[in-house]
C-alpha positions in Angstrom: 0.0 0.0 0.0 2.6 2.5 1.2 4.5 1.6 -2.2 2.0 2.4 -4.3 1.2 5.7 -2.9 5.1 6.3 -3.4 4.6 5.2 -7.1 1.4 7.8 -7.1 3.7 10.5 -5.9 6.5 9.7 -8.4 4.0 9.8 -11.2 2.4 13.1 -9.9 6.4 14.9 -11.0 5.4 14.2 -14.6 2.8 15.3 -15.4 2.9 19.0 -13.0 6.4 19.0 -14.9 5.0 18.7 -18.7 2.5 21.7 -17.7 5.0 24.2 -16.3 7.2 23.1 -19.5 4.1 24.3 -21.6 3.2 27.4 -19.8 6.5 28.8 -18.3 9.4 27.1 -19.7 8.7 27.6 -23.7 8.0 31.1 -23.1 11.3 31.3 -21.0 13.0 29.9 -24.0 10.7 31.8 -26.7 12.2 35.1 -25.0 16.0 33.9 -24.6 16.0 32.3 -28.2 14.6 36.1 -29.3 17.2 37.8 -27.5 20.5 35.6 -28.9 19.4 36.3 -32.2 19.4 40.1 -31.6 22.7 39.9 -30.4 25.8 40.9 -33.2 28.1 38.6 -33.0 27.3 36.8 -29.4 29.7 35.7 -27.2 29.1 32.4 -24.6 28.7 34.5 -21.5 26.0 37.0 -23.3 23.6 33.9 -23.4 23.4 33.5 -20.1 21.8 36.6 -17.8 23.7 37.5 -14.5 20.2 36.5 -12.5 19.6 33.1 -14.5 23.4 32.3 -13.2 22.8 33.5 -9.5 19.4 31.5 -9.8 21.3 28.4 -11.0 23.0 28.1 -8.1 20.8 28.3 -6.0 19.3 25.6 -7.4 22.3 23.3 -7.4 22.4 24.2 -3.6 18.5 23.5 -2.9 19.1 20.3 -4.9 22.2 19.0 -3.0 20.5 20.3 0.6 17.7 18.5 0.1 19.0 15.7 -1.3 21.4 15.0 2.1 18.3 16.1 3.9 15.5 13.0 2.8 18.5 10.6 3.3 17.4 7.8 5.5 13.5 9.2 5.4 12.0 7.2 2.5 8.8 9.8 2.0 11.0 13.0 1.7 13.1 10.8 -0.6 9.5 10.6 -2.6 9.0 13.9 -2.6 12.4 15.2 -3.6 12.7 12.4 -6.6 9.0 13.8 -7.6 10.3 17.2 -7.5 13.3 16.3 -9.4 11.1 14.1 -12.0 9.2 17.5 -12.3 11.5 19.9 -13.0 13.8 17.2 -15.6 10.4 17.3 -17.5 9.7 20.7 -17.4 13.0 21.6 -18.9 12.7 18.5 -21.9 9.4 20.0 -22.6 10.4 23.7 -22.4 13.3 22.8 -24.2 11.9 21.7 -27.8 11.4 25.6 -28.2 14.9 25.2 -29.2 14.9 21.9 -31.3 12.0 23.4 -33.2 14.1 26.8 -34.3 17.0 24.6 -34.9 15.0 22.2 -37.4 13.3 25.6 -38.8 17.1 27.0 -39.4 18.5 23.9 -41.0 18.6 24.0 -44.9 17.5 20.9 -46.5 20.0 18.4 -47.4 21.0 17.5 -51.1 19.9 13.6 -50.5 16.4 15.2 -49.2 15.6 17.0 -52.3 12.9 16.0 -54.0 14.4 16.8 -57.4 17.3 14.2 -58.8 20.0 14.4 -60.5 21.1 11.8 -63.6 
């Protein structure tokens, strides 16, 4: 019974994590995506905001804190892996904002064309 519930909670990270990718995420990207492109000649460290960075590591340091935290309490475990199982999805989903502009910048291949040559 108490497996199953941990299952439930497990499986509640995906789907919470699919919705923020659709809501916040791809705009988040839309945004970033629209602001390289403005950028002449863009280095690495203009594609990365001086808040996302600070925000990053806070992150990293949530993540680790809580991670030594649920060790040895198998329901915070739960929680943190749901939590973790969110976010991973959120970021997959936000993320084919970029996988669509790169397949919408790539020129068609020779062996694709539709027209042969003899």
């Amino acid at each position: 019974m108490a497996q199953h519930r941990a299952l439930n909670l497990l499986g509640f990270g995906f789907p919470i994590g699919v919705l923020k990718g659709y809501t916040f995420f791809s705009r988040a990207c839309s945004k970033n995506l629209i602001r390289i492109a403005l950028l002449t000649n863009p280095k690495l460290w203009q594609c990365y905001r001086p808040h996302f960075l600070l925000f990053l590591t806070l992150m990293i340091t949530l993540g680790a804190t809580l991670s030594h935290i649920s060790q040895n309490n198998y329901w915070l475990l739960c929680v943190v892996a749901a939590l973790d199982i969110s976010i991973s999805s959120a970021l997959l989903t936000g993320g084919r904002m970029f996988w669509k502009r790169k397949i919408a910048n790539q020129e068609p291949s020779p062996s694709t064309n539709s027209v042969t040559h003899q």
